[in-house]
C-alpha positions in Angstrom: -16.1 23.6 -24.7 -14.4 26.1 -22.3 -11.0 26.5 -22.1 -9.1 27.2 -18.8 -11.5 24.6 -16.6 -10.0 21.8 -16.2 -7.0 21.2 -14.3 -3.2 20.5 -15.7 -2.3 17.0 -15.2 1.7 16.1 -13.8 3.5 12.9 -14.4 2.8 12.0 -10.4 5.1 9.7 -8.7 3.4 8.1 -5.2 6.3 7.5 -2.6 6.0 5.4 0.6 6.7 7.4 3.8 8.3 4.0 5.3 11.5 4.7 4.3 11.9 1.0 3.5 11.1 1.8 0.1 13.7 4.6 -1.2 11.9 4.8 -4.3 9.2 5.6 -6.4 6.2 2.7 -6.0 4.6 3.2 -9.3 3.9 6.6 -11.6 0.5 7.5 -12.4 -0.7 11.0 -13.5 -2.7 13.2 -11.0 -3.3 17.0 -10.3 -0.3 16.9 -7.8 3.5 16.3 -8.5 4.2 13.7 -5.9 2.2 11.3 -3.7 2.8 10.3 -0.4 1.4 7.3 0.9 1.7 6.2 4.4 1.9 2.1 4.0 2.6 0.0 0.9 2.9 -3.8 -0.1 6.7 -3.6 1.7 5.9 -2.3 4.9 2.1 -3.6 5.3 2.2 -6.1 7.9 -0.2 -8.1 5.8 2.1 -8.8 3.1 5.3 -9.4 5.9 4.2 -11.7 7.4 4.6 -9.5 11.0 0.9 -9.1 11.7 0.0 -8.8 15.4 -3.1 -9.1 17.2 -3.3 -6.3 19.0 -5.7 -6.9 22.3 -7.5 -4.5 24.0 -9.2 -5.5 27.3 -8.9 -9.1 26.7 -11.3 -9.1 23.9 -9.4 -11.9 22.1 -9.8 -13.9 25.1 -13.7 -13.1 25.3 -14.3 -14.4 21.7 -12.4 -17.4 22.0 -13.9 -18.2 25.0 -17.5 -17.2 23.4 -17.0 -19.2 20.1 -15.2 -22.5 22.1 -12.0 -21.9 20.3 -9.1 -22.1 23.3 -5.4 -22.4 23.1 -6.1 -26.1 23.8 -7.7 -26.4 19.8 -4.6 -24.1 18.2 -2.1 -25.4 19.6 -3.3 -29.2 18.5 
């Protein structure tokens, strides 16, 4: 086997760049020191319960409208 291939390993801590979380998520071990991660399970509007649909050219509107569901069968 050769020696000097294979790349040192670091105790790796992944961070959230949401500020929300001021800690570490979860250590793992990786090539790198420190990940950053742009979204976790605290900020993910998924798991907050904050999730918007974001409409673009009323294209919401066109599938309702294709499919038969209206605001007359939600809100009922």
């Amino acid at each position: 086997m050769k020696t000097g291939i294979h790349p040192k390993y670091y105790k790796c801590n992944v961070i959230c760049n949401c500020g929300e979380n001021r800690g570490v998520l979860f250590t793992t071990r990786s090539t790198v020191p420190e990940i950053k991660v742009e979204i976790c399970s605290l900020c993910h509007p998924f798991f907050t319960g904050t999730q918007k649909i974001v409409d673009t050219a009323g294209r919401v509107e066109k599938f309702y409208k294709k499919f038969g569901k209206g605001k007359k069968e939600t809100e009922a």
